[in-house]
C-alpha positions in Angstrom: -7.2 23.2 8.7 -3.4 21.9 8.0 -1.5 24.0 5.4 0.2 21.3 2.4 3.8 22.6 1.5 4.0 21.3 -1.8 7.5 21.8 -3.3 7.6 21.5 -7.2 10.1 18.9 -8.6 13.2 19.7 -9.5 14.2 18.7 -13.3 17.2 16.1 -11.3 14.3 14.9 -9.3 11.8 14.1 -12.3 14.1 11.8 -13.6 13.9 8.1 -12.7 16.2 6.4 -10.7 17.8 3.5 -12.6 16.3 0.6 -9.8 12.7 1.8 -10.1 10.4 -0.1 -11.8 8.2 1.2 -14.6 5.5 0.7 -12.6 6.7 3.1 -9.8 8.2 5.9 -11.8 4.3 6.1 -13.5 3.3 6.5 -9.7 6.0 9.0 -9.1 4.8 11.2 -11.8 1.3 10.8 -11.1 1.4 11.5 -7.4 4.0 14.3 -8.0 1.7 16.2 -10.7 -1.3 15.8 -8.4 0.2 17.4 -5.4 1.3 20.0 -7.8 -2.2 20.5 -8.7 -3.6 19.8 -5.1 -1.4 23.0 -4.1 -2.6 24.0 -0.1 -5.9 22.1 -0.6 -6.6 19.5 1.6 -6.8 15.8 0.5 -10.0 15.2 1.9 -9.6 11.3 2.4 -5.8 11.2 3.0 -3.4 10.6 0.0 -3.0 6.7 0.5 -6.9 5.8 1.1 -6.9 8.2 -2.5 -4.1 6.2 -4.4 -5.1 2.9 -3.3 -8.7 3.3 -3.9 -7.9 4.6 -7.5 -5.3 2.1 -8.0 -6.6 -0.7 -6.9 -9.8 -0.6 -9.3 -8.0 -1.0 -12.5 -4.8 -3.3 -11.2 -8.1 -6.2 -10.7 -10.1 -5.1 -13.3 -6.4 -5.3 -15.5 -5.3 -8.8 -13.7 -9.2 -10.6 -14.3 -8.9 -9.4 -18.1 -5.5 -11.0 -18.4 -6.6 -14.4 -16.5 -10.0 -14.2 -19.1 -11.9 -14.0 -15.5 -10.5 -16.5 -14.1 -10.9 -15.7 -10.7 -8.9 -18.1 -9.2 -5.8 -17.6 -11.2 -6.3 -13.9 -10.8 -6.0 -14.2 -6.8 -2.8 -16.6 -7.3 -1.6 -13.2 -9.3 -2.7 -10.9 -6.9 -1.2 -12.9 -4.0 -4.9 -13.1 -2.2 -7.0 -15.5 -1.5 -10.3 -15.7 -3.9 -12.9 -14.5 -1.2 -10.6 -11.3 -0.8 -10.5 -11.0 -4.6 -14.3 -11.2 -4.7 -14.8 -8.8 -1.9 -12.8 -6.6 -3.4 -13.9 -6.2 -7.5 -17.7 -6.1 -5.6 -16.4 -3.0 -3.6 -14.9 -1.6 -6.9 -18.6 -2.8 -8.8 -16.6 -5.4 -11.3 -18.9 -8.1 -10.1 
């Protein structure tokens, strides 16, 4: 079993850097406080099949609402083609 060396943030790295996006410094604080909490345990799934598969739920579930289900328009959004789109919310069960 591999040992995580999870090294608390300092307060100068907490703060956002002035050319991220909203988007990614809400990612940056999310992944930071969850290796806090994750500690030596191990991710299970790896931390990218973890963040994606939690992401990616809402982001289409967020993208259909705006596009009032519009599926089409959502994939245009989303840069993927419709069948992708439809694979994916029936993975996530927003079918």
């Amino acid at each position: 079993m591999s040992v995580n060396a999870v090294r608390l943030p300092t307060a100068e790295a907490t703060r956002p850097v002035a050319s991220q996006s909203a988007l990614g410094e809400c990612v940056s604080r999310t992944v930071r406080r969850y290796l806090a909490d994750l500690g030596d345990a191990d991710c299970g799934e790896g931390l990218h099949a973890l963040v994606i598969h939690e992401v990616e739920g809402p982001l289409l579930r967020e993208v259909l609402a705006f596009h009032d289900g519009n599926q089409s328009r959502a994939a245009v959004a989303l840069g993927i083609n419709r069948a992708t789109l439809r694979k994916k919310l029936a993975a996530h069960g927003l079918l």
